[in-house]
Every structure is written in structure tokens, then in C-alpha cells.
C-alpha positions in Angstrom: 95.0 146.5 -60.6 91.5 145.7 -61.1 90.8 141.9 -60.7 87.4 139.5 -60.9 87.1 137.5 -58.1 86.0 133.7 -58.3 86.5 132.8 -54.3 88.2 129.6 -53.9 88.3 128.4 -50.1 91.7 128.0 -48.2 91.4 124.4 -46.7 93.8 125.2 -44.4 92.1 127.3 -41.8 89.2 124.8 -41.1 89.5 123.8 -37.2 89.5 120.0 -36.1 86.1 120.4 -35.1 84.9 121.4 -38.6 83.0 119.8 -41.5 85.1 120.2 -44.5 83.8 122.9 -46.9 81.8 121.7 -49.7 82.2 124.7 -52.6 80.9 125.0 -56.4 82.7 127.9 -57.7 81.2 127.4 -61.0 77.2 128.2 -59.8 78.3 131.0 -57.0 76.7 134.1 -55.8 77.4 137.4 -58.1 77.6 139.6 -55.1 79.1 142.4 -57.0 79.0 143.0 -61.2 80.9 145.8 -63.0 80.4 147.9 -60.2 77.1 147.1 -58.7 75.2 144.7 -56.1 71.6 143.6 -55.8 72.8 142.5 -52.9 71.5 143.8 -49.1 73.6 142.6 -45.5 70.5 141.3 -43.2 70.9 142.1 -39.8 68.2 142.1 -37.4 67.7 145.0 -35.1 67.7 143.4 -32.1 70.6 141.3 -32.7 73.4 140.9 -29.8 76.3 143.5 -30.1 78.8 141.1 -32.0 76.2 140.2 -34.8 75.9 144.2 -35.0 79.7 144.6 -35.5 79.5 141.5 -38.1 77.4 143.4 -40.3 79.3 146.7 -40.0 82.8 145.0 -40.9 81.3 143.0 -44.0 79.5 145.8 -44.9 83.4 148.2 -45.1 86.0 145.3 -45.7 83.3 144.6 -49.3 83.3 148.1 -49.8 87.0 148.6 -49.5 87.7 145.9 -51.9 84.9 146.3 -54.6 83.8 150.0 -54.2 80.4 149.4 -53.8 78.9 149.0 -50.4 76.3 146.8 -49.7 73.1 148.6 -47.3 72.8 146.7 -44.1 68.9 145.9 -43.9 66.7 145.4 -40.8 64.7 143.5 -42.5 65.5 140.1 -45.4 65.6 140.5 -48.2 65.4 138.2 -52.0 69.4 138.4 -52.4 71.3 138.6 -48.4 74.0 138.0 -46.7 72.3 137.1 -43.5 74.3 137.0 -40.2 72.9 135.6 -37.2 70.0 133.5 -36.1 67.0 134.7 -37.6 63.8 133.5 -38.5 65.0 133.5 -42.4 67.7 131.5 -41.3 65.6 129.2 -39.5 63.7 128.6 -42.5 66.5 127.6 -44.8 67.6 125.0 -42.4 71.0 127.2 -41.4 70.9 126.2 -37.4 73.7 125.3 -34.9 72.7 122.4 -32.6 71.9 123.2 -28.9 75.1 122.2 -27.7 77.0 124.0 -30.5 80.8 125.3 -28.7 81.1 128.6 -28.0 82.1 131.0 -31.2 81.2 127.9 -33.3 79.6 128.9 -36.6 78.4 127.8 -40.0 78.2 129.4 -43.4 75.8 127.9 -45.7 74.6 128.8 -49.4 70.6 128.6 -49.5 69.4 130.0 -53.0 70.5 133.2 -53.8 71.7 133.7 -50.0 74.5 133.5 -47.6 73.7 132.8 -44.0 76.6 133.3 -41.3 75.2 132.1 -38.0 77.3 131.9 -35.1 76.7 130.8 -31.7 76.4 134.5 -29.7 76.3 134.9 -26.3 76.1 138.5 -24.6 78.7 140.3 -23.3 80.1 138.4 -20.0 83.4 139.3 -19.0 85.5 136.5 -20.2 82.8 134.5 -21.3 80.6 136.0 -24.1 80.3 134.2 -27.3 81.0 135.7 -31.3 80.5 133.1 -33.4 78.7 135.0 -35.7 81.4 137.9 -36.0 84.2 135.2 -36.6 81.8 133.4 -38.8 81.9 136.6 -41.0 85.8 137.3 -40.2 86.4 133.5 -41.9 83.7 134.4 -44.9 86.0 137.8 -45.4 89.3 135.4 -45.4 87.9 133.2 -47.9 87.7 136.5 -50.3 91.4 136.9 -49.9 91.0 139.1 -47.2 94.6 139.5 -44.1 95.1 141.2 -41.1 98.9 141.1 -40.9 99.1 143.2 -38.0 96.7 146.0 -35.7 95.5 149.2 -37.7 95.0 150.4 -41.1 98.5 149.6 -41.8 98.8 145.6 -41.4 95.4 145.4 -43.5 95.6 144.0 -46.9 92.3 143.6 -48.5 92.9 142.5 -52.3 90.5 144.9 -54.9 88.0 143.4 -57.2 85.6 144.9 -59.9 83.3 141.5 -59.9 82.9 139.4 -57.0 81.4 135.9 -57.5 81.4 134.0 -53.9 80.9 129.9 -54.3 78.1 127.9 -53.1 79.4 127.6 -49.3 78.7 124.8 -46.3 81.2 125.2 -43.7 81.0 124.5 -40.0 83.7 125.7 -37.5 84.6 125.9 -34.0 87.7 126.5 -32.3 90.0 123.8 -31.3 90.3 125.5 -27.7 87.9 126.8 -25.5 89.7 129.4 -24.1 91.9 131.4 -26.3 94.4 134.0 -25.1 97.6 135.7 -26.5 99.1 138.4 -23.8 101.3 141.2 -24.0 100.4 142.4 -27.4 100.3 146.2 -26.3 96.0 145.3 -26.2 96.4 147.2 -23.1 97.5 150.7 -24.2 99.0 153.7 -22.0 96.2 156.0 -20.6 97.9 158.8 -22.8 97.1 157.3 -26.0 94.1 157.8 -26.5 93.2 155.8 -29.7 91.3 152.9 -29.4 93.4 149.4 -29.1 94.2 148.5 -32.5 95.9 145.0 -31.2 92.3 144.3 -29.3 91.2 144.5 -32.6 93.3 142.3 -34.6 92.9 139.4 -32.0 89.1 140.0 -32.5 89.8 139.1 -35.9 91.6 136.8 -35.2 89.1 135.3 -33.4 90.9 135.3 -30.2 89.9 137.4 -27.3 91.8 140.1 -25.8 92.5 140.0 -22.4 90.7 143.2 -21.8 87.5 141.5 -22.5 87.9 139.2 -19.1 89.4 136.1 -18.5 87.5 132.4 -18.8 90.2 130.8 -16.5 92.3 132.8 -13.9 95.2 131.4 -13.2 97.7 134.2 -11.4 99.3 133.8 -8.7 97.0 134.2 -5.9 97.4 132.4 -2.0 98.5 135.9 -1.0 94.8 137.4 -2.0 93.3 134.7 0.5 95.2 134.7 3.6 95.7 138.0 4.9 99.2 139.2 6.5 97.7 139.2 9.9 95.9 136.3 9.5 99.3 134.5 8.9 101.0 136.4 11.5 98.0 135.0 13.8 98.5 131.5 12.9 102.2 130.8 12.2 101.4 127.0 12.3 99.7 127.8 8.7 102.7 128.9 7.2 105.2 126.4 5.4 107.9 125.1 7.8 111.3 123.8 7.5 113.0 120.3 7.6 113.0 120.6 11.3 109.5 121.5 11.3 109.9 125.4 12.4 107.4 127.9 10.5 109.1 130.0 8.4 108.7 133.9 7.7 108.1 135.7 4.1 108.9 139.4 4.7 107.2 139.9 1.5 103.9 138.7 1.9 103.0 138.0 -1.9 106.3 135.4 -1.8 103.8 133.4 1.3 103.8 129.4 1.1 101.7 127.4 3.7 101.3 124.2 5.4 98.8 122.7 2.9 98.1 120.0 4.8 96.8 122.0 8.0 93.1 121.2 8.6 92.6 125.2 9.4 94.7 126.8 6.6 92.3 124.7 4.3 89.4 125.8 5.6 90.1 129.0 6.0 91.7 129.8 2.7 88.7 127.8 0.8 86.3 130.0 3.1 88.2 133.2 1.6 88.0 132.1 -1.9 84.0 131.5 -1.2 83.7 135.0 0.0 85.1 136.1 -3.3 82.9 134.6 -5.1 80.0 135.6 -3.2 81.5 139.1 -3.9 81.7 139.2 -7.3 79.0 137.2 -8.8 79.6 137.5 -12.5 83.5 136.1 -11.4 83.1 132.7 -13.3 86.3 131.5 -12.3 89.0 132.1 -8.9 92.5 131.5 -9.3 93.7 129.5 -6.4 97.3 129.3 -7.8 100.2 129.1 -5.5 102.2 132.4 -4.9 106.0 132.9 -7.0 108.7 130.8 -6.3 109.2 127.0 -5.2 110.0 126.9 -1.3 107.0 124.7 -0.2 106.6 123.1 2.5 109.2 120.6 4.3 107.3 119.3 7.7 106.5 115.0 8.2 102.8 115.7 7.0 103.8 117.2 3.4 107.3 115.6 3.0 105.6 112.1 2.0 103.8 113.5 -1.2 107.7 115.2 -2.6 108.8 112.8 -5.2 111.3 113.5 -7.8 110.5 114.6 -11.5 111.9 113.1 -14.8 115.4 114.8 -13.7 116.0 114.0 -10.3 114.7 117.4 -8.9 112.4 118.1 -6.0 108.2 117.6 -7.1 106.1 119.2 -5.4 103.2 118.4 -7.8 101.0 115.8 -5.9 101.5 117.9 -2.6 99.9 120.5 -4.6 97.5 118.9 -6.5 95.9 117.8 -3.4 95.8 121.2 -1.9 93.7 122.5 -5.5 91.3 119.7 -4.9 90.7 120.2 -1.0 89.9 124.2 -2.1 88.1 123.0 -4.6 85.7 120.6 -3.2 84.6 123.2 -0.8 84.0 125.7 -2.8 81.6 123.0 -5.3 79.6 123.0 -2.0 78.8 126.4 -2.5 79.0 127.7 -5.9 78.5 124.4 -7.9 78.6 126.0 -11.0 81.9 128.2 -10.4 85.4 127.0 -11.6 88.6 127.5 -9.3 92.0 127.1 -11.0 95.3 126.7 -9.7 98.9 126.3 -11.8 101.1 123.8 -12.4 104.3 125.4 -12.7 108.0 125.7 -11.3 108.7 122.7 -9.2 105.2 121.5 -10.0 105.4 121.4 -13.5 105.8 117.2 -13.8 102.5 115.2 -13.3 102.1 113.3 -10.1 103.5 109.6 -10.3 101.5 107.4 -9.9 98.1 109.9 -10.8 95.9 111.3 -8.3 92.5 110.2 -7.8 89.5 111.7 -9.8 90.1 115.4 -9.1 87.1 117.8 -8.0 85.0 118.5 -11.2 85.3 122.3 -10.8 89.2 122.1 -10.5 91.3 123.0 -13.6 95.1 122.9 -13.6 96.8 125.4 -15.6 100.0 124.2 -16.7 103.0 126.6 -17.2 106.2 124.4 -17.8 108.8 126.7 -16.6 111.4 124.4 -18.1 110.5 125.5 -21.7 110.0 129.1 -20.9 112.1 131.4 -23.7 112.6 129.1 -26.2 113.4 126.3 -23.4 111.5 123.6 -26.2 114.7 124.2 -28.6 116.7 122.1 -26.1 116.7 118.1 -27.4 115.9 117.2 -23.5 112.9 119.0 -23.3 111.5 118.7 -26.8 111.4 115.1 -26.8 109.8 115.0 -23.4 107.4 117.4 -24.0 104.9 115.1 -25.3 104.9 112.6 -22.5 104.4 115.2 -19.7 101.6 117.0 -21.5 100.0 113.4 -22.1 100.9 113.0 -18.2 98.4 115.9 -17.0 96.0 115.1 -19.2 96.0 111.7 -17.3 95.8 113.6 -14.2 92.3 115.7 -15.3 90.7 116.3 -18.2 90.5 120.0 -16.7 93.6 120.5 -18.7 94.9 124.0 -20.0 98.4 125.1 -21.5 100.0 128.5 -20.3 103.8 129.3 -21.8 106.5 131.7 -22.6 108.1 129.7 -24.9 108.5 131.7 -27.9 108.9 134.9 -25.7 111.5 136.6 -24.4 112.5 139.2 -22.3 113.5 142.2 -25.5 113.9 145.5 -24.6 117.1 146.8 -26.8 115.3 146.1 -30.0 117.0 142.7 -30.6 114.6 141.0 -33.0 113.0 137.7 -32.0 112.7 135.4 -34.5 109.9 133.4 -35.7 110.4 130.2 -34.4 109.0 128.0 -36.7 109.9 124.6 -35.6 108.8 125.4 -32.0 105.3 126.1 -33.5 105.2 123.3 -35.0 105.9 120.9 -32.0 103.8 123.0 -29.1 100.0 123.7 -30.1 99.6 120.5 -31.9 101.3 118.4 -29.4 99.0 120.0 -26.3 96.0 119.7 -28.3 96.4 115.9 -29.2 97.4 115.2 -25.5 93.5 116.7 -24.7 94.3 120.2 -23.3 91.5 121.8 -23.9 92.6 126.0 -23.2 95.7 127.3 -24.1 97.4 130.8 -22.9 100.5 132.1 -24.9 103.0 135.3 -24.3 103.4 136.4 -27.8 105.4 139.5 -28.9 104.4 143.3 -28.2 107.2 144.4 -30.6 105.1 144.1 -33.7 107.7 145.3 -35.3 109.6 141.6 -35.5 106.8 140.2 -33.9 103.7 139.9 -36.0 104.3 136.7 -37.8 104.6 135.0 -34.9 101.5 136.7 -33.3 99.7 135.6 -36.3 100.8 132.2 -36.3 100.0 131.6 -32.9 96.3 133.3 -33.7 95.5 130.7 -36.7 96.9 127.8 -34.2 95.0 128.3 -31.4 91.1 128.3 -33.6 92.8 125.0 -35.5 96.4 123.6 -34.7 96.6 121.7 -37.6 97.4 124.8 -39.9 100.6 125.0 -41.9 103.1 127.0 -40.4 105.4 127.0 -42.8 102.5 127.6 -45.8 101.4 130.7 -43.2 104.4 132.0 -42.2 105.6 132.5 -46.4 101.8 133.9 -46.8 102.6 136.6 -44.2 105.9 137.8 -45.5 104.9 138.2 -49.0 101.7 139.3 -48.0 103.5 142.1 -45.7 106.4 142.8 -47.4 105.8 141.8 -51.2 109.2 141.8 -53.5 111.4 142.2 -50.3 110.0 138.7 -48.5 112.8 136.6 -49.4 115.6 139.0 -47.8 113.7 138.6 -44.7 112.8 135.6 -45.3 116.9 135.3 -45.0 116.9 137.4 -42.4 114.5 135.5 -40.1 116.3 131.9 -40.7 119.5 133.5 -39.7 118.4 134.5 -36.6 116.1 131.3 -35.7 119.4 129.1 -36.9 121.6 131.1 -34.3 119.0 131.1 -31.7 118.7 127.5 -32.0 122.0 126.5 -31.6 122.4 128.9 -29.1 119.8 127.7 -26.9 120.6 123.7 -27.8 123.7 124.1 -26.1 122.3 126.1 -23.3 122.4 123.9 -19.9 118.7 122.3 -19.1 118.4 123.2 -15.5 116.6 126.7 -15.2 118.0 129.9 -14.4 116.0 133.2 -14.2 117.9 134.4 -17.2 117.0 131.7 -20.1 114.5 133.9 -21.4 116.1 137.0 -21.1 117.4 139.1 -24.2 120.7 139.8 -22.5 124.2 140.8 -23.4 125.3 137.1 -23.1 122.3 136.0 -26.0 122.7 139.3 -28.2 126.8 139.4 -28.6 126.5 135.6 -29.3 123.4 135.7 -31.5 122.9 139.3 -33.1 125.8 141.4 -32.7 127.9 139.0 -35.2 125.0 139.3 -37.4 124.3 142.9 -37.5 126.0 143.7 -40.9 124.5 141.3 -42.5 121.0 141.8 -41.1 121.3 145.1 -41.9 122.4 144.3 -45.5 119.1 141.9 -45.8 116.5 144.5 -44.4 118.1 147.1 -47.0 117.6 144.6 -49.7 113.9 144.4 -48.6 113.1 147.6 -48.1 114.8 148.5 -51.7 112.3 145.7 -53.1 109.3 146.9 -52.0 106.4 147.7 -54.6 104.0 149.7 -52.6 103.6 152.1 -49.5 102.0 149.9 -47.0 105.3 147.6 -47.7 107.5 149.8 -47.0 106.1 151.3 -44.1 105.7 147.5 -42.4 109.3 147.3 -42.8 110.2 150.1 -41.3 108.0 148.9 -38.4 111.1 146.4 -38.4 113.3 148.4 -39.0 112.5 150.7 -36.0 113.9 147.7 -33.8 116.8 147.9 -35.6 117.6 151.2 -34.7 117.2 150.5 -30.9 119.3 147.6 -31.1 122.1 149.5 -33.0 122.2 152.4 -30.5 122.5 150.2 -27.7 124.7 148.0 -29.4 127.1 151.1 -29.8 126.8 152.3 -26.4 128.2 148.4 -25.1 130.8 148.5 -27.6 129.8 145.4 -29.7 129.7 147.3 -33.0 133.1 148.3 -34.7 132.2 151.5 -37.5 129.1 152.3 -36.3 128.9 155.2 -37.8 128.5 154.1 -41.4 125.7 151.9 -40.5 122.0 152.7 -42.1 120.7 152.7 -38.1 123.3 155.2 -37.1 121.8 158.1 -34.7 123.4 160.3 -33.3 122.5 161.2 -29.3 120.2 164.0 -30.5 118.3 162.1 -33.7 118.4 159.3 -31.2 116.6 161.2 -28.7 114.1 162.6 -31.2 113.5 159.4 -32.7 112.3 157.8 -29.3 110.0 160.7 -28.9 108.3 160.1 -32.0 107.7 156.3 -31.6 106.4 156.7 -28.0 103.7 154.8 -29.1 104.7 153.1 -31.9 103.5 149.2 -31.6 106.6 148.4 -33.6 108.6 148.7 -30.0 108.4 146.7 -26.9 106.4 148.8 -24.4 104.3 148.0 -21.3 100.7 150.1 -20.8 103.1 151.8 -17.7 106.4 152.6 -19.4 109.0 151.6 -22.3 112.5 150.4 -21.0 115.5 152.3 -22.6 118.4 151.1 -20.7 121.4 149.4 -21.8 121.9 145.5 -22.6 122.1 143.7 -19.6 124.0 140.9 -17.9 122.7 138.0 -16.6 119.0 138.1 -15.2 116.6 141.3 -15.3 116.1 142.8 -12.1 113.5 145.5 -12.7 116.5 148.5 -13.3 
């Protein structure tokens, strides 16, 4: 169906940091009449790659959806949409202050003209700047336009014969600084040789992938810095016991030290120098501590253990301290270079009382292990979660947010779902407490996974969205007549999962964010029939092709989950189900979703063994 097109903006996506959108639909540009355009896409030649790329994506999404595609002109032009700083710009007043935030933009009506300029900064690994291209990826929203999910497939791009666009001034930049969202199946397996849809979708997003480099590193990293026969030279480095004997780490990445020996800090602040001398365009070191919580135990460390809110061990000043010794002597050198270290496991409460003014290159990376795997369903944590993210921030204003916490550990097709009031409690809390970078697992089965994954995008450029408001958008958006099965379908599953999990014991084990047989024959194998009953009322529902075929994407999960569910013997009359395979479909069916992005797959391999007990060990 034909439709004209009077664009009205969405008030929800404008960020924090934004001036609210003045609009008069009533006097707007006629970008497109019955079928035509006097209308040309400025981009200068010489523009940086991403305003390039901004002018190439207006230029097909307005084709796609009107028919009629607008030429991209080197030089301006009476009737434009201009992207990037330009001289025409310039003149029309359309500027972004000096001190303008990274991937900040502004779109601004002038005459007959757009103008979409961005703040853009070359191509730096992890630190490059597109606010042009997301400037022209929010203009494209504002004409109705999605990206449910990565490819052809999850985009929905509404068709119009007349295209009117109001009289615009909108300034935006995101609410964090750095924005990352891992595990999406960005990183593809060297034998598929397509390009990364999912790098793509974060892009338009505007979220980075992580394949365009890292602004804070935060891994796990003492065993990168002290080498194995460095330690074995200077035992006195390592971390000792209660009677104040060194102890040995047969694996070396597992290595903890004496962090208040004179030499180990020198020497490990010398090696993370000599990294940075290495690698010059490295913005960043991680100086995190390795895996695992068995610190240090001797008179000159035991002081600075305390206890956290729960009575437990806290090893979070002794470590603190150790981040801003490194740091300090790396400022010496490379003033201008960041070092970053977690907060995490045993370390995951602030220090009580604070520390002192930390080093002004240190940034702690917080990743509250407590909440990892829906750990933030649990009443204990939830209402605490506030006060310790307000607690860091009183620690530095260096301050970033790193969680699993609506991830889990999936690898029989068991669907996730979206947790809604998790997403409402975590991105807004961190962001009012002053964390200024956040860094969230989200879900590479984008089979199940994709509202979440979009959720979480549109959260971390503006926390303040509507979850609820985008989280109905997606489903009908994505699955049309059929949203209100799963719409049924998704609250059965985050009801069970939340109950499950509320009654789940607070202190941690490896396996509370594991998928395992305990959590699917409590949570999904009761459920199966009637999740199956739902998704068949969906997929009966469904108007067009690209709705059924998202579905299925769902449905591929489904089939997984069903096999394996058969093979533990938590399914009674299999055989009659929809998902039903027998070993040799079953077989070809795997082969032909090898790739699929609607299953759970690392870049290395895709894990088909049976539902597991307890904690995953690797089989």
C-alpha cells in the first residue's frame, strides 16, 4: 500500500544530552511528489569515510521507500540534504560547538534544506567519531524507518508516494561515551564469507562493534605483564597465604601478586609502559586483575580486606590501590593514555570509607558478578543496586558499567526472554549514579534475542527510552498480526524466569547464568506445549513474508530445544510436536543453519551437546 508521508518525530529517542526537537509539519520540505524529487544529497568529496557512508544509506533507505532516488552531489545545491560540515553548512548557522561529544549531531531545517552535521573523527581503532552517519541514521528513523535485526531480513522501511519531512532542529549526543554490546555473532566464522550483517545493525544503531577497537580495555590482563619466568624469579611477587608463604598458579593466566611489593609495582607498571610504547595508536591498557578471587593474604595486604554489604571477603580497596599505583606511573609517561582495571568478583563493592582522589588516567570498570544472568531479578540485589553503583561513582568519576545480566549461558535453543523489568532498573540506574561507559553481553541467538539487542541499543544512546513503548514497537513491527501470541509467549517465559531466579540463593555459584537442565525442566520444559501452541498462532497470523520468515528465525530455536529436550527425556509425545525431527532431518537441518544468526554460535564453533547439569565446563 501506497501511503503520503507527513513525518512526525518520535520524542522518545532524543538522548539526555539533547535539545528537544522543534518541528512544523505543516510548512515541511516536499522531498518527494507523485514520484519525483528536486531534491540532490550534498556530500563533499573529501568528506571523512562515515559522512561518505551517510550519503550512500540516505541515498538507498529514500529510494527503497519512495522509488525515486535522490543523486548524491559533490557540490550544493538550491534544494539538499547536506551531511557533514561544509562550508554551506557553515553559512546557514548549522555548527556543533568545539567541545561537541563524540558522535554528537544536529539536524537543522535552513530554507529549503536539511543539514545533518555530526561530529566526525577518522578512523581510530576504538576511537573514531560518526556523528554525521548516526545523525542521518536518526533523520531515516524519524521517516518511520527500523532495523529489527542484521540483513535484508530485519529491515522494515515503510513505502511512500509523497514524502513531506517537517521543519527540523534537533541536537543529540549519546548518553555514554563508550558504547558496546558483545557477542552478537559481529565476529563471523572465517568460512562465511559475507560481510557482518550484526556490525552493521549496531552501526545503525549507533553503537560500535567491537571489531572497530575498543575505547576502554578492560580484560583480564596481570598475566600479559609479568611473565612466567619473571614470577618464577621473584616468588616474593606472587600472592601469599595467611602464613605469609608465596603461593604457586600452575596456570599462569590464574596468577595473583603481592600488590603491595615495591618491585612487583614497578615492574608491572614498567611492562604496561612498554606496551604502550609498542603500540602507539593503543589509547587505552587494561590492567585488570587475572580470573578468580584468591588475592593476597600476607600482614601488608590483610589491613585493606574489609567486608562487603554481605559479610563476604572485599578485596576492593586492596585493589583499588594497586590500579592507582600502575596508574600514576604510567601518567609519568604517557600522560595522555588511559589504563583500566575491573571491579569485579570479590571487588565488586566500593571501598568503605572511599579512597582518595584516584590517578586521573585510571578508570574502573565495574562488572558486578553478583547480578550476572539475571542476578538483578533477585529482591537483595535489585534494591541494592542503586547504592553500590552510586558508591563507585563516589569512588571516581572514571566510572564504567560492564554486565551479564540479561545473558545467559543458551546453547540448546532455550529462548531467553526479554527481560523487561531488568531494563528498566539497569541503564537508567548506572547512568543517573554518573557512569559514564557502559559494556553489555546481549544475545547472539537473534532468533529470541533481537528485542532485547534492540532495546539495549536505543538505551545505551538515551536511557530514558520506553521499554515497554519499544519493546511492543518491535513485535508488531517484526511480527505484524502474530505479536500478541508472542507477546504471550515472551511474558510466560520472563514470569517463570523471574520467579525462578527470585527464589534462587544470593550467594554466587558458577552456574547462575547457565541455561542448564536444572533452569530449562523448571522453566521451559513445562512450558513447551504451550509455547509451541503460541508461536503457531503467530506464525498462522502473519500478513507478509518477511513476518514469517522472522518467526521462523524463532522458531529455529525451537527446534534445538525440542531435540534436546527429547534426547533428556523431558518431553512426553514428542513425536506429534510441530519441532519434531527425526535424527536424519535433525542432522540436515543443523547443516543448513550453520550460519544462521537465529542460533547461538561463537566465530570458532556452535555447541550441539546435550542439556547440562550444574556449571558449564567447556565439554
Amino acid at each position: 500500500m501506497i501511503l503520503a508521508l507527513v513525518v512526525v518525530l518520535a520524542p522518545l529517542l532524543v538522548s539526555p544530552a539533547s535539545e528537544p526537537s522543534k518541528t512544523r509539519p505543516s510548512d515541511g520540505l516536499s522531498v518527494v511528489q507523485d514520484d519525483r524529487s528536486g531534491y540532490v544529497i550534498y556530500c563533499e568529496a573529501n568528506a571523512v569515510v562515515w559522512v561518505q557512508d551517510a550519503a550512500k544509506e540516505v541515498q538507498r533507505v529514500l529510494k527503497v521507500s519512495t522509488g525515486v532516488e535522490l543523486p548524491i552531489s559533490r557540490e550544493p545545491a538550491t534544494r539538499m540534504i547536506s551531511l557533514g560540515d561544509n562550508e554551506s553548512a557553515r553559512k546557514a548557522g548549522v555548527t556543533l560547538t568545539a567541545d561537541a561529544a563524540d558522535d554528537s549531531f544536529l539536524l537543522r531545517t535552513v530554507g529549503e534544506n536539511l543539514f545533518i552535521v555530526g561530529k566526525d573523527k577518522p578512523d581510530v581503532p576504538g576511537w573514531s567519531s560518526r556523528g554525521t552517519l548516526y545523525g542521518a541514521y536518526e533523520f531515516l528513523e524519524t521517516l518511520g524507518v527500523r532495523w529489527l535485526l542484521p540483513g535484508e531480513l530485519g529491515e522494515d522501511i515503510p513505502r511512500h508516494a509523497t514524502l513531506s519531512v517537517p521543519r527540523l532542529d534537533m541536537r543529540q549526543s549519546p548518553a555514554f561515551f563508550a558504547r558496546v554490546i558483545q557477542d552478537l555473532q559481529d565476529r563471523r566464522p572465517k568460512e562465511d564469507k559475507q560481510p557482518s550483517a550484526p556490525k552493521l545493525w549496531l552501526q545503525r544503531q549507533k553503537v560500535p562493534s567491537t571489531l572497530d577497537g575498543w575505547k576502554l580495555s578492560a580484560g583480564h590482563a596481570w598475566d600479559d605483564y609479568i611473565s612466567r619466568e619473571q614470577a618464577e624469579a621473584h616468588p616474593e611477587w606472587l600472592a601469599k597465604d595467611a602464613q605469609g608463604k608465596p603461593r604457586r598458579f600452575a596456570n599462569h593466566k590464574s596468577i595473583k601478586f603481592c600488590t603491595n611489593e615495591p618491585a612487583l609495582v614497578e615492574a608491572f607498571a614498567a611492562s604496561v609502559i612498554g606496551s604502550l610504547d609498542k603500540y602507539p595508536e593503543r589509547r587505552c591498557a587494561s590492567i585488570s586483575a587475572s580470573d578468580g578471587g584468591d588475592f593476597c593474604q600476607c600482614e601488608k595486604c590483610r589491613p585493606l580486606i574489609t567486608k562487603d554489604p554481605h559479610g563476604k571477603p572485599s578485596y576492593s580497596a586492596l585493589m583499588v590501590r594497586f590500579y592507582d599505583d600502575v596508574a600514576r606511573r604510567v601518567a609519568v609517561k604517557h600522560p595522555q593514555r588511559l589504563v583500566c582495571g575491573l571491579v569485579y568478583y570479590n571487588y565488586m563493592y566500593p571501598p568503605v570509607p572511599p579512597t582518595e582522589k584516584l590517578a586521573a588516567n585510571l578508570w574502573l570498570d565495574w562488572a558486578p558478578l553478583n547480578y550476572y544472568g539475571w542476578g538483578l531479578a533477585k529482591p537483595v540485589y535489585r534494591d541494592e543496586f542503586q547504592r553500590v553503583a552510586e558508591g563507585w561513582r563516589a569512588v571516581t568519576p572514571n566510572f564504567a558499567y560492564h554486565n551479564y545480566s540479561t545473558w545467559m549461558r543458551s546453547f540448546n535453543g532455550a529462548p531467553l526472554p526479554v527481560g523487561r523489568e531488568l531494563l528498566k532498573l539497569e541503564l537508567p540506574t548506572v547512568h543517573q549514579a554518573g557512569a559514564r561507559a557502559v559494556n553489555l553481553v546481549g544475545f547472539g541467538a537473534w532468533g529470541y534475542g533481537a528485542p532485547t539487542n534492540y532495546i539495549l541499543a536505543k538505551q545505551m544512546w538515551n536511557p530514558r527510552v520506553d521499554v515497554d513503548q519499544l519493546y511492543r514497537e518491535w513485535l508488531q513491527r517484526a511480527y505484524g498480526p502474530g505479536w500478541e501470541s508472542m507477546d504471550q509467549l515472551n511474558h510466560l517465559l520472563e514470569s517463570r524466569l523471574m520467579a525462578y531466579k527470585a527464589k534462587e540463593s544470593p550467594v554466587y555459584r558458577g552456574q547462575n547464568y547457565e541455561v542448564n537442565y536444572e533452569l530449562i525442566s523448571a522453566v521451559h520444559a513445562p512450558v513447551f506445549t504451550e509455547m509451541e501452541r503460541l508461536y503457531v498462532a503467530a506464525l498462522a497470523k502473519t500478513a507478509t513474508e518477511a513476518q514469517r520468515r522472522r518467526l521462523e528465525m524463532f522458531g529455529e530455536n525451537l527446534i534445538v530445544l525440542h531435540h534436546d529436550l527429547r534426547q533428556a527425556g523431558l518431553l512426553v509425545d514428542a513425536a506429534n510436536s510441530t519441532f519434531y525431527r527425526d535424527d536424519e532431518a535433525y542432522r540436515k537441518f543443523l547443516a543448513t543453519t550453520e550460519f544462521s544468526l537465529a542460533l547461538y554460535r561463537t566465530p570458532e564453533k556452535r555447541f550441539l551437546g546435550p542439556i547440562w547439569k550444574g556449571e558449564w565446563r567447556g565439554e
